[in-house]
LODRENMAR-384688 format. One record per atom (N, C-alpha, C): residue in one letter; x, y negated, z negated. Coordinates in steps of 0.02 Angstrom, whole numbers, plus 50000, padded with zeros to 5 digits. Layout:
<recs>
AXYZ/...
</recs>
This chain:
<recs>
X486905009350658/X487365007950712/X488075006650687/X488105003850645/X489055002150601/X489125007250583/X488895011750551/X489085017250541/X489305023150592/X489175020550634/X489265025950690/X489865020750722/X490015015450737/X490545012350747/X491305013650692/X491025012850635/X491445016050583/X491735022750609/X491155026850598/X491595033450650/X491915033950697/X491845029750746/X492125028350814/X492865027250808/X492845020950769/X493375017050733/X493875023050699/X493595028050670/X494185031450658/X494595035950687/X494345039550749/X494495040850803/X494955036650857/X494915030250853/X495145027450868/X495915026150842/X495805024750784/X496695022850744/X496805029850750/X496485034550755/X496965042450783/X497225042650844/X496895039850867/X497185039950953/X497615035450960/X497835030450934/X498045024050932/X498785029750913/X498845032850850/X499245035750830/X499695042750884/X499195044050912/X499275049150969/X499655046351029/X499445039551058/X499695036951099/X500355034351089/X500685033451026/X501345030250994/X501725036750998/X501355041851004/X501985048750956/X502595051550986/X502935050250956/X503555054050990/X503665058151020/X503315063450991/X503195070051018/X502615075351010/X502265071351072/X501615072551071/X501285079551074/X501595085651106/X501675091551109/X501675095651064/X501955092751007/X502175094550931/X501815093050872/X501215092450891/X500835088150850/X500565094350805/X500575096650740/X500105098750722/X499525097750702/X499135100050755/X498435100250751/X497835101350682/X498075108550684/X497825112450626/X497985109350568/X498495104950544/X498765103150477/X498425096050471/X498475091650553/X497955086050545/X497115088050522/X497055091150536/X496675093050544/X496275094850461/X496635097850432/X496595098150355/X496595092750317/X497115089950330/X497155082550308/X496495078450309/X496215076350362/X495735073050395/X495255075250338/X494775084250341/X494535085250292/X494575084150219/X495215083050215/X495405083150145/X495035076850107/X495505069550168/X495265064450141/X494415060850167/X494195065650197/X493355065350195/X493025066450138/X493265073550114/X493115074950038/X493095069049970/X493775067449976/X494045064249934/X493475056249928/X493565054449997/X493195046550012/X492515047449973/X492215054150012/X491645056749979/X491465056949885/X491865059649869/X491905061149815/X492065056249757/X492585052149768/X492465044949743/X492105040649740/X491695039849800/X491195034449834/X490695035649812/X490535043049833/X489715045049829/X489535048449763/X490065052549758/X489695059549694/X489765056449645/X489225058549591/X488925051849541/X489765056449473/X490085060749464/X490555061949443/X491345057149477/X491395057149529/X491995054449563/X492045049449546/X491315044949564/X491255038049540/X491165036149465/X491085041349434/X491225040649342/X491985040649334/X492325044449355/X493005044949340/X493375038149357/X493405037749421/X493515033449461/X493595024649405/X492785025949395/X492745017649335/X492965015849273/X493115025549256/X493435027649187/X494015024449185/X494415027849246/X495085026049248/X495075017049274/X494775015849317/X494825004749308/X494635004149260/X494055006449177/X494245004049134/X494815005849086/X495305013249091/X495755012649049/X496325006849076/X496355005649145/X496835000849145/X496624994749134/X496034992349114/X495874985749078/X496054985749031/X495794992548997/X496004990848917/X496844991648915/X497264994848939/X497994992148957/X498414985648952/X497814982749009/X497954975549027/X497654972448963/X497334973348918/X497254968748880/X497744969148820/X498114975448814/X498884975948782/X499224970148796/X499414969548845/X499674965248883/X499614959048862/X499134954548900/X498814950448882/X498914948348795/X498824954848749/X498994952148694/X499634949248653/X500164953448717/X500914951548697/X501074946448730/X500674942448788/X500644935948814/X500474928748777/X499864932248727/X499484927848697/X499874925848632/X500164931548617/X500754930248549/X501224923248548/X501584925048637/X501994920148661/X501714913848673/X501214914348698/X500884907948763/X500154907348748/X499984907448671/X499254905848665/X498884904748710/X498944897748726/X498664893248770/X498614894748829/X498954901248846/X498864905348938/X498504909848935/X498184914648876/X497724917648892/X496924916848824/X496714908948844/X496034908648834/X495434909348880/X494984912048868/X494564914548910/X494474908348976/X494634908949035/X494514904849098/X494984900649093/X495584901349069/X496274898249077/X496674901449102/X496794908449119/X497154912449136/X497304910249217/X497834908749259/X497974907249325/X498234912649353/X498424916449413/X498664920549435/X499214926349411/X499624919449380/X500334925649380/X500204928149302/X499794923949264/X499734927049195/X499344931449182/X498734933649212/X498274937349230/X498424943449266/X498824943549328/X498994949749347/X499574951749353/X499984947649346/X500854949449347/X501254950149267/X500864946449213/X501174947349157/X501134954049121/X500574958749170/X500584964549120/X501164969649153/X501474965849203/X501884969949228/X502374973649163/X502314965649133/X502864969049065/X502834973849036/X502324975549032/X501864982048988/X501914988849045/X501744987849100/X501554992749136/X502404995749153/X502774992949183/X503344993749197/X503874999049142/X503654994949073/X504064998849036/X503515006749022/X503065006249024/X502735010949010/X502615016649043/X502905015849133/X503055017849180/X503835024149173/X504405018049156/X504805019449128/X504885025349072/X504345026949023/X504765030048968/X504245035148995/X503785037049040/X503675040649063/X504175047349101/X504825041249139/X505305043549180/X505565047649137/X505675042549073/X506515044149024/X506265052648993/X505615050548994/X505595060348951/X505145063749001/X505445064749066/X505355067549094/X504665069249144/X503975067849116/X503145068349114/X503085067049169/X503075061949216/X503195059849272/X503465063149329/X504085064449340/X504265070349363/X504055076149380/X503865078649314/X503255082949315/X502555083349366/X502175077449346/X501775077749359/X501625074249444/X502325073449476/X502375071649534/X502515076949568/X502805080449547/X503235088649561/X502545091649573/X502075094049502/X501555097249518/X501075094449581/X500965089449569/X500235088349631/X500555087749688/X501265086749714/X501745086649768/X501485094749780/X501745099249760/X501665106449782/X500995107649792/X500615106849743/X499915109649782/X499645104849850/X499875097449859/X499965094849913/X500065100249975/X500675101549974/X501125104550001/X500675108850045/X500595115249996/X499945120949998/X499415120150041/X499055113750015/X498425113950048/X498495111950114/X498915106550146/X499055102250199/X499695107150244/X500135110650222/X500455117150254/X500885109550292/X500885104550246/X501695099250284/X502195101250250/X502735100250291/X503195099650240/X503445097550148/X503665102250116/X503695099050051/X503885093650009/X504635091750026/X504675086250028/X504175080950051/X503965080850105/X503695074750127/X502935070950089/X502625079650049/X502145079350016/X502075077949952/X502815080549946/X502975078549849/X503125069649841/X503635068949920/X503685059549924/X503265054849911/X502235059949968/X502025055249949/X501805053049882/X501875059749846/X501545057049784/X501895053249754/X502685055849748/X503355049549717/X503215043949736/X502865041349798/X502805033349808/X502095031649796/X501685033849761/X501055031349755/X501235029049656/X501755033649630/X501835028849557/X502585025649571/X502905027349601/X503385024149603/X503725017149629/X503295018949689/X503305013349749/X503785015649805/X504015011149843/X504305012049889/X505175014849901/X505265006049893/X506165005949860/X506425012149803/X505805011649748/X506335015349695/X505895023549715/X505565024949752/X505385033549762/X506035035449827/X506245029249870/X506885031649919/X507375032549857/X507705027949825/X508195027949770/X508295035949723/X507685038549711/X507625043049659/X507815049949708/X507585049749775/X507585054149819/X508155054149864/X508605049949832/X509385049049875/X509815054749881/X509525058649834/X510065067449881/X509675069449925/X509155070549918/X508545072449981/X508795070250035/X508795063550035/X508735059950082/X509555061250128/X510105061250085/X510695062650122/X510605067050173/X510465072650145/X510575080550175/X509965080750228/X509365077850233/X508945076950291/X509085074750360/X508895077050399/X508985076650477/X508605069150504/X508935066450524/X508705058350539/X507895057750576/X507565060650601/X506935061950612/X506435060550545/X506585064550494/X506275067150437/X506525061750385/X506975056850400/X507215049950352/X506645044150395/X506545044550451/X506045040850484/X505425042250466/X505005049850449/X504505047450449/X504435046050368/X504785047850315/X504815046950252/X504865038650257/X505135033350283/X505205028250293/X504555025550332/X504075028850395/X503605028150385/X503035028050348/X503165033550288/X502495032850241/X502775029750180/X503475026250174/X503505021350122/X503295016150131/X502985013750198/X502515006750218/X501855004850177/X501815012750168/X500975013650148/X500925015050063/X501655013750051/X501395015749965/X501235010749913/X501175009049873/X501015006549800/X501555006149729/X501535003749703/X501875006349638/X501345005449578/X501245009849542/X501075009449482/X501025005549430/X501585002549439/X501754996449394/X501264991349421/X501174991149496/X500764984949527/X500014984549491/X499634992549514/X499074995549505/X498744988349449/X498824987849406/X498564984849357/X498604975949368/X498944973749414/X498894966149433/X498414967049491/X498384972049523/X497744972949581/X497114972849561/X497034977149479/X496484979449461/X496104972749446/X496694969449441/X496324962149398/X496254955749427/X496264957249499/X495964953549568/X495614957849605/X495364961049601/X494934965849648/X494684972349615/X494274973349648/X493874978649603/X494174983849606/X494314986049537/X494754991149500/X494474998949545/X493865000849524/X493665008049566/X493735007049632/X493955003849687/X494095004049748/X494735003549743/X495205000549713/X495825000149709/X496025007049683/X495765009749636/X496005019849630/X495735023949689/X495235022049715/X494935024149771/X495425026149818/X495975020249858/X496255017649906/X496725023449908/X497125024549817/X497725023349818/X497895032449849/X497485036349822/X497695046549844/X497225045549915/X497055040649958/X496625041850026/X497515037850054/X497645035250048/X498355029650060/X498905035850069/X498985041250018/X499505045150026/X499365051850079/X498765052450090/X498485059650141/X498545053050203/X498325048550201/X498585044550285/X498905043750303/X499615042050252/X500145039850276/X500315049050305/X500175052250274/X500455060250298/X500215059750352/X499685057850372/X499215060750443/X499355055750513/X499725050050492/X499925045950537/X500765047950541/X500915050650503/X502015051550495/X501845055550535/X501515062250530/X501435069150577/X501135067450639/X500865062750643/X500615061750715/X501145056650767/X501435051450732/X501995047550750/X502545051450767/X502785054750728/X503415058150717/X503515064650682/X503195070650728/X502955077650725/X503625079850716/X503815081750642/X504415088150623/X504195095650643/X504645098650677/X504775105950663/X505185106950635/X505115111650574/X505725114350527/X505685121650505/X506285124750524/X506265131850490/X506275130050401/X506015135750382/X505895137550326/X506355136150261/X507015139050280/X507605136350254/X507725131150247/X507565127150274/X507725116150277/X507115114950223/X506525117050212/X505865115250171/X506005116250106/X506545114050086/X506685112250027/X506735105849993/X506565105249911/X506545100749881/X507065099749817/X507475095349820/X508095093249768/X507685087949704/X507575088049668/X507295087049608/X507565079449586/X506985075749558/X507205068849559/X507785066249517/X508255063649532/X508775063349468/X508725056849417/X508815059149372/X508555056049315/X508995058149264/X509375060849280/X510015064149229/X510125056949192/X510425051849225/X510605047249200/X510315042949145/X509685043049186/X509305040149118/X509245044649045/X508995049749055/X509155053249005/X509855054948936/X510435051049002/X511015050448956/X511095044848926/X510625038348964/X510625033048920/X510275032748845/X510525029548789/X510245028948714/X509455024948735/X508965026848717/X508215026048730/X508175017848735/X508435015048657/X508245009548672/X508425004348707/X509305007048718/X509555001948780/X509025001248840/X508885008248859/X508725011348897/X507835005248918/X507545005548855/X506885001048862/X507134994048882/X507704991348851/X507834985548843/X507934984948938/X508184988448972/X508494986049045/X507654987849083/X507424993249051/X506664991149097/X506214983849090/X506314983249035/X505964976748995/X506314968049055/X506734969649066/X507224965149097/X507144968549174/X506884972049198/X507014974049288/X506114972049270/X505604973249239/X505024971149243/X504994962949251/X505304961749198/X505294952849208/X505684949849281/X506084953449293/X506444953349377/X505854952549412/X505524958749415/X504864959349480/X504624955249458/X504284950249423/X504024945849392/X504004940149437/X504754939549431/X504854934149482/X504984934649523/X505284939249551/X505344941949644/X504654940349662/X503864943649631/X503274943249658/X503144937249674/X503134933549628/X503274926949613/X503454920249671/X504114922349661/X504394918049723/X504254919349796/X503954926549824/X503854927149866/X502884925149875/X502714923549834/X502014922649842/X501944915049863/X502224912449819/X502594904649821/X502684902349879/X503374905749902/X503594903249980/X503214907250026/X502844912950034/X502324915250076/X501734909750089/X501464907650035/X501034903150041/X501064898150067/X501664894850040/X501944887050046/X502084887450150/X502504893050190/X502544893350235/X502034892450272/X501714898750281/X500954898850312/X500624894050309/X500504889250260/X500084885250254/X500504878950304/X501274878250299/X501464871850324/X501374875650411/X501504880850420/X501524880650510/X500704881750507/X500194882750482/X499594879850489/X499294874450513/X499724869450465/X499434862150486/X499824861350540/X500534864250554/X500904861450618/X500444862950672/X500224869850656/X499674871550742/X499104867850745/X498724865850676/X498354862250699/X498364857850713/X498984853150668/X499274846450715/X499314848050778/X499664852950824/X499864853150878/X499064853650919/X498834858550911/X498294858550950/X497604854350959/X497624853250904/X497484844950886/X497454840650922/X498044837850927/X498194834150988/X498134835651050/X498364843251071/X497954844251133/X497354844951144/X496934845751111/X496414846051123/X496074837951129/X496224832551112/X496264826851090/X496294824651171/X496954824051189/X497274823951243/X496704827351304/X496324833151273/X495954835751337/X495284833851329/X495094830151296/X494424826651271/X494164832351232/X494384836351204/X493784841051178/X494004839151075/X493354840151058/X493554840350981/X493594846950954/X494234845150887/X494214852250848/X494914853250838/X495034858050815/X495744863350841/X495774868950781/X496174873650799/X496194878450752/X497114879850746/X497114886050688/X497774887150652/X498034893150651/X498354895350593/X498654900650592/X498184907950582/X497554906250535/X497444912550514/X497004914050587/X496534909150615/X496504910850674/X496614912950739/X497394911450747/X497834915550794/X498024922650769/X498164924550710/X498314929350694/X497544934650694/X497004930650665/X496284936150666/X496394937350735/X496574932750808/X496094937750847/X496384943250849/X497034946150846/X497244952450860/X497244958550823/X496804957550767/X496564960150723/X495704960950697/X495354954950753/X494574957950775/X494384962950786/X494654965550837/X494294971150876/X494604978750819/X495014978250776/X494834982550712/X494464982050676/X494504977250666/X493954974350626/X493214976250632/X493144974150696/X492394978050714/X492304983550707/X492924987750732/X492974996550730/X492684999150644/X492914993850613/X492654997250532/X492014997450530/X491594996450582/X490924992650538/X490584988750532/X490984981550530/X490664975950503/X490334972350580/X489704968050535/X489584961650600/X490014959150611/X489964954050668/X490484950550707/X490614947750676/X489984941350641/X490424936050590/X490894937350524/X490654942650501/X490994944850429/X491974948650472/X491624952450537/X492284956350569/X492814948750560/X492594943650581/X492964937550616/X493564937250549/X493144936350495/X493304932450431/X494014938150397/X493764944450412/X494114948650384/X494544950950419/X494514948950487/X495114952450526/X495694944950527/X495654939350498/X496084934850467/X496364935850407/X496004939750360/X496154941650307/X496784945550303/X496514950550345/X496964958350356/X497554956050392/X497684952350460/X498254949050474/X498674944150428/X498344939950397/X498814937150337/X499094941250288/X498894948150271/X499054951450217/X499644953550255/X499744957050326/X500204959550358/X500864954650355/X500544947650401/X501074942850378/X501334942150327/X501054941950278/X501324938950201/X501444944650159/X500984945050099/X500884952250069/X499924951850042/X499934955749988/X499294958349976/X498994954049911/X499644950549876/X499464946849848/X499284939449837/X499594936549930/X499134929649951/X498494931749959/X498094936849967/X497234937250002/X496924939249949/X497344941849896/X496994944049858/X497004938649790/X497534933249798/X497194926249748/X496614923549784/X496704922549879/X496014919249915/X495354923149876/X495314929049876/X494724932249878/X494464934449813/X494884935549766/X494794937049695/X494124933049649/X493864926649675/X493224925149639/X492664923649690/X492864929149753/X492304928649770/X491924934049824/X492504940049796/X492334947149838/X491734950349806/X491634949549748/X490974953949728/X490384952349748/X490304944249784/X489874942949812/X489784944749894/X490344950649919/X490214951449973/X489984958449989/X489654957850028/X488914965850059/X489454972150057/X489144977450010/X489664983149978/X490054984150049/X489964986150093/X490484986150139/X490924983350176/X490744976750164/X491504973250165/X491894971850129/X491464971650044/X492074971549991/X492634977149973/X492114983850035/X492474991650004/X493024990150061/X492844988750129/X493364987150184/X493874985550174/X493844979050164/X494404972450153/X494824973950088/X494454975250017/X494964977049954/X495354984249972/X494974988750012/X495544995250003/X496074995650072/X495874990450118/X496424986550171/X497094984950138/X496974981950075/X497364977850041/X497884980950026/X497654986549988/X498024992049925/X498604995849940/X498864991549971/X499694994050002/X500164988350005/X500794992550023/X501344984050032/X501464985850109/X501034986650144/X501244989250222/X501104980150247/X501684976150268/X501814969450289/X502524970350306/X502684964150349/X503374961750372/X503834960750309/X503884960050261/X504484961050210/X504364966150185/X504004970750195/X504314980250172/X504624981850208/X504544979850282/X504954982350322/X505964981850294/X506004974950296/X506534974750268/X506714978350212/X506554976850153/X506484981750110/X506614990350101/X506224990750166/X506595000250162/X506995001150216/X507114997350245/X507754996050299/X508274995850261/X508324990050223/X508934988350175/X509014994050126/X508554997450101/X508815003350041/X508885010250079/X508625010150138/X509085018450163/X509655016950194/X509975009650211/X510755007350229/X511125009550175/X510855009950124/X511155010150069/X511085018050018/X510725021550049/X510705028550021/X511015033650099/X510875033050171/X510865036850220/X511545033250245/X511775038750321/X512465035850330/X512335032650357/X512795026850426/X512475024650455/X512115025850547/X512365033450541/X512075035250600/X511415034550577/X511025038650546/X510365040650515/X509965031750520/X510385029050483/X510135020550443/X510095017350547/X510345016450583/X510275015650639/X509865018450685/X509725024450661/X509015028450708/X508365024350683/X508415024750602/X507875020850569/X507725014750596/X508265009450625/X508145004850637/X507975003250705/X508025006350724/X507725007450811/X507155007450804/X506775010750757/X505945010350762/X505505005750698/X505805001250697/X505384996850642/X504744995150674/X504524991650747/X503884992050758/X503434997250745/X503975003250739/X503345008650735/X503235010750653/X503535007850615/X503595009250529/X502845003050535/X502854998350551/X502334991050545/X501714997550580/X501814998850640/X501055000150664/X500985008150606/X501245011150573/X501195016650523/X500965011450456/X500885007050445/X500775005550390/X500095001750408/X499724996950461/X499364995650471/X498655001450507/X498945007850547/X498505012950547/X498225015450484/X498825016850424/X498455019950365/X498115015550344/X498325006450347/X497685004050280/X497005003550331/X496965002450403/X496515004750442/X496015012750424/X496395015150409/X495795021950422/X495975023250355/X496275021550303/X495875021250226/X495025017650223/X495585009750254/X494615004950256/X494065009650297/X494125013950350/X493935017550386/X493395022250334/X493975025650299/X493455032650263/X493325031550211/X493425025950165/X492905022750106/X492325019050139/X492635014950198/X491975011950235/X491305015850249/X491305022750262/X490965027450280/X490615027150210/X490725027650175/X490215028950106/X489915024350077/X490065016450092/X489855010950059/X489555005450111/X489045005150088/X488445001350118/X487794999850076/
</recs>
C-alpha cells in the first residue's frame, strides 16, 4: 500500500507543478516526459542494480578516504579534535572543507572540470531535447553550487531573456556544491547522498520546464563557455593560497549560520510554547506545543504522499519543514546518530530530502547574486517570483525523496 501511495505522491508534486505554471499550454510534454524516465532509471539503478549500488558505495568510500586527508591536516593542528569520538560537528564535517574546496579549485585552474561539466551538460542536452544551457547549468551547479555556477555563467546569463534567468534561478534552489558533498557524507549516509545528488539535477529540469516552459528558436540555444581565463592568468600558488582562504570563509559563514539558525528556532520555540502554554493553562487543558510542530503540519500530508506511516510521516514532515526554515545542516546534526536506525525507507526519504540548499536563505542568496550579474529589469522579474523559486526547490527535494523512495524498503 505505501508503495502505491509513493506513486501517487509523485504524480502529485507533478501536478502541484502543473497547477503553478506559467504557461501551461507550453509545457513540454514529450521532454517531461523523458526526463521522468530518465530519473526512474537512474533511482533504479542506484538503489536496486547490484552494479549502481557498488559504484554508488565506491564513490561514499572514496570520499571517506578524502575526508580522512583532511582530518589528518586537522589532527596535525588540533590533535585533541580528531580522537576517535571527540570529533563535534564542525570538525568532522566542515573542516574537510579545507581539503575539498581547494581540491575543487585546482580542478577549475587546469581546466578538468569544465570539461567534464561541458561533456555530461551536452549529452544532457541530447537525451532530454531541453535547452542547452539550462542542461549544462544543471550540471555546473551540482559541483559548483549555486552562487558560484550563476557567477561563472555571468555572460550567459547577461545575454538571456529574463524568463530563462528565472528558471536557471529556479533550479539553483535545488543544487549542491561539491565542496559540501563530503560534510554531508559524514552525517548521513554517503550512498544516498550520491544517490540524491544527478536525481536533484533531472528534477530541478522537470519542475523549471513545468513552472516556467521556454520556447526558443534554435539560434538563442547557445552556450558561452565558463570563464576561467582569469584564473588561469593567476600564478598557481597565489592562486591556491586565495582558495585555501575563501574555504576557511565558508567555514564560517556555515558556521555562523548554523549557530544563529539554531539559537533562533529554538528561542521562538520556547516562546510558542511559553505562549501556548499558558493558553492552554488558562483553558484547563494540559500540554502545549512549538515550532517544529506548527511548521510539520504543513508539511504532513507530503509526507504521507512519500510513503511513510503516519507516525514516522508526523516526525519527518517536522524534519523537512525545519530544513526549509533553516538549512540542511540543523537536521542533519539532529539526525546524524540516529538515522541508520531508521526503517530503509525513511532513512532513504528524509536523507535524500536533505541533499540540497533549497530553504529561505538561498533564496536570498540567488536573488542577491543575479542583482549583481543581470540588469535590473531582468533582477526585478526574478524577484517577483521568489515564492515560486521556494515551491521549485521543495517539489524537487519532494519527488527526489519520491523516486529513491520507490526502491527502498
Amino acid at each position: 500500500m505505501f508503495l502505491v501511495i509513493n506513486i501517487i505522491g509523485l504524480f502529485v508534486f507533478l501536478g502541484i507543478a502543473v497547477l503553478f505554471s506559467r504557461d501551461k499550454k507550453n509545457i513540454q510534454w514529450k521532454s517531461i516526459g523523458i526526463l521522468v524516465v530518465l530519473n526512474l532509471f537512474l533511482a533504479w539503478f542506484l538503489m536496486y542494480f547490484p552494479w549502481g549500488k557498488s559504484t554508488v558505495q565506491l564513490l561514499a568510500n572514496g570520499i571517506s578516504w578524502v575526508i580522512d586527508s583532511a582530518h589528518m591536516g586537522t589532527g596535525f593542528a588540533f590533535a585533541s579534535w580528531v580522537k576517535p569520538g571527540a570529533m563535534d560537528m564542525a570538525v568532522s564535517a566542515l573542516f574537510p572543507i579545507l581539503l575539498v574546496v581547494p581540491l575543487f579549485d585546482i580542478l577549475m585552474y587546469f581546466n578538468i572540470l569544465p570539461k567534464v561539466i561541458g561533456g555530461i551538460g551536452w549529452v544532457l542536452a541530447k537525451i532530454t531535447r531541453q535547452p542547452k544551457f539550462e542542461s549544462f547549468f544543471g550540471i555546473e551547479m551540482m559541483f559548483l553550487g549555486n552562487t558560484e555556477a550563476l557567477a561563472v555563467s555571468n555572460e550567459q546569463l547577461k545575454r538571456m531573456q529574463e524568463a530563462r534567468v528565472l528558471t536557471v534561478a529556479m533550479m539553483s534552489m535545488s543544487s549542491v556544491s561539491g565542496a559540501i558533498v563530503g560534510a554531508y557524507v559524514s552525517m548521513v549516509p554517503g550512498d544516498l547522498v550520491l544517490t540524491a545528488i544527478p536525481l536533484n539535477v533531472i528534477n530541478a529540469i522537470i519542475v523549471a520546464a513545468i513552472l516556467n516552459p521556454i520556447s526558443l528558436e534554435e539560434k538563442e540555444d547557445i552556450i558561452y563557455s565558463i570563464q576561467n581565463d582569469e584564473l588561469e592568468r593567476q600564478p598557481f600558488f597565489s592562486f591556491l593560497g586565495d582558495s585555501v582562504l575563501n574555504a576557511g570563509k565558508l567555514i564560517l559563514i556555515i558556521v555562523a549560520f548554523v549557530i544563529s539558525f539554531v539559537a533562533l528556532s529554538d528561542l521562538i520555540d520556547r516562546l510558542i510554547n511559553l505562549l501556548t502554554g499558558v493558553v492552554a493553562n488558562w483553558a484547563g487543558i494540559k500540554g502545549s506545543f512549538g515550532l517544529d510542530q506548527i511548521l510539520g503540519v504543513f508539511m504532513y500530508p507530503f509526507a504521507l504522499l512519500l510513503g511513510l506511516p503516519f507516525d514516522e510521516a508526523w516526525i519527518v514532515a517536522q524534519q523537512m519543514a525545519k530544513k526549509i526554515v533553516t538549512n540542511e545542516f540543523v537536521v542533519m546534526g539532529q539526525i546524524k546518530d540516529v538515522v541508520d536506525s531508521y526503517s530503509p525507507h525513511r532513512r532513504a526519504v528524509i536523507t535524500t530530502f536533505l541533499i540540497s540548499f533549497a530553504n529561505f536563505s538561498t533564496i536570498g542568496m540567488i536573488v542577491g547574486t543575479l542583482k549583481g550579474i543581470v540588469d535590473k529589469k531582468t533582477s526585478d522579474f526574478v524577484s517577483q517570483y521568489v515564492p515560486m523559486l521556494l515551491l521549485a526547490g521543495i517539489l524537487v527535494s519532494l519527488m527526489t525523496a519520491g523516486f529513491v523512495g520507490l526502491f527502498a524498503w
